[in-house]
C-alpha positions in Angstrom: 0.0 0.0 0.0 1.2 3.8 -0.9 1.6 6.5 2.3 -2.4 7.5 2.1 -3.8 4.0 2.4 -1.3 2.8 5.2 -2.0 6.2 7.3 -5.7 5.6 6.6 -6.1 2.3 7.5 -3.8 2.9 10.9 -6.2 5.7 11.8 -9.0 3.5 11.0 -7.6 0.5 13.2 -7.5 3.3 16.3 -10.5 4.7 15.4 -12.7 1.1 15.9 -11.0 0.3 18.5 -12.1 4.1 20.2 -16.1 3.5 19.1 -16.1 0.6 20.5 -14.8 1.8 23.6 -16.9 4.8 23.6 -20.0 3.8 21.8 -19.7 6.4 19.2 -21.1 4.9 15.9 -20.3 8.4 14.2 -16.7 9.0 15.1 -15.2 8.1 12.2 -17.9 10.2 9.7 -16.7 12.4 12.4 -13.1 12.4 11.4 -13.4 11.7 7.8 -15.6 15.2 7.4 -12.9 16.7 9.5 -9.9 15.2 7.3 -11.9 16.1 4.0 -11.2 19.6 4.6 -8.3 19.4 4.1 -7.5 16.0 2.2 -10.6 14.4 0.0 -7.7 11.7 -0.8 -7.4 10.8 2.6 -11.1 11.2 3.5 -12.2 8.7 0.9 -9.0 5.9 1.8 -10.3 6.7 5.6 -13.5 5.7 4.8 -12.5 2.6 2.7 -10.7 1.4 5.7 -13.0 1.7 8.0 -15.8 -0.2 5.9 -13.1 -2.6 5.0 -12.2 -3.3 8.9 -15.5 -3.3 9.9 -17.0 -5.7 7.4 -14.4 -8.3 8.3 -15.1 -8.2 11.4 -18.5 -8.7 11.1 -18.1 -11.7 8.2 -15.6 -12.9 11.0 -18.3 -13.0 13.9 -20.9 -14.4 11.1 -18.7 -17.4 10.5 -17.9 -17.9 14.1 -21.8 -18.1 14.8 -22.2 -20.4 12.2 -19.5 -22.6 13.3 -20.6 -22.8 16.2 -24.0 -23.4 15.7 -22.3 -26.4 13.2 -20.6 -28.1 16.2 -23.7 -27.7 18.8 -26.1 -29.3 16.4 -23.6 -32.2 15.7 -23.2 -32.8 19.1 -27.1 -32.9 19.8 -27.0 -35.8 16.5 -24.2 -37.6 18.8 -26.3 -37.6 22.0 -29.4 -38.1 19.9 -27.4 -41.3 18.6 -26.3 -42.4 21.9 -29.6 -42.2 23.2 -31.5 -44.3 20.7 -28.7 -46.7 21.2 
């Protein structure tokens, strides 16, 4: 990645990690208005970052529900089996 997208996505790292600690949901429209002032460039590779980062980790908890809704209902079939047994 160039300068812009490697700043961007650092500040975007910090930045989730602050609105979750927080509970602001519009920090980082916050910031990104406040860096477009001076920097659309930056604004927009901001903003990619953050919806980048913050899709992943919601694909990431998705999966990890789903897998573990995968091993709980094949250990019901296993005590199912062992109790027809």
């Amino acid at each position: 990645m160039g300068i812009t997208e490697d700043l961007a996505d650092a500040l975007a790292v910090d930045v989730i990690k602050a609105m979750d600690v927080i509970g602001d949901e519009e920090l980082a429209n916050e910031l990104a208005t406040m860096m477009g002032a001076t920097s659309q460039t930056a604004e927009e590779a901001f903003l990619t970052a953050v919806r980048v980062r913050r899709a992943n980790i919601k694909a990431r908890a998705f999966l990890l529900a789903k897998l573990q809704k995968f091993k709980a209902d094949q250990e019901a079939t296993k005590t199912a089996t062992k109790a027809d047994e």
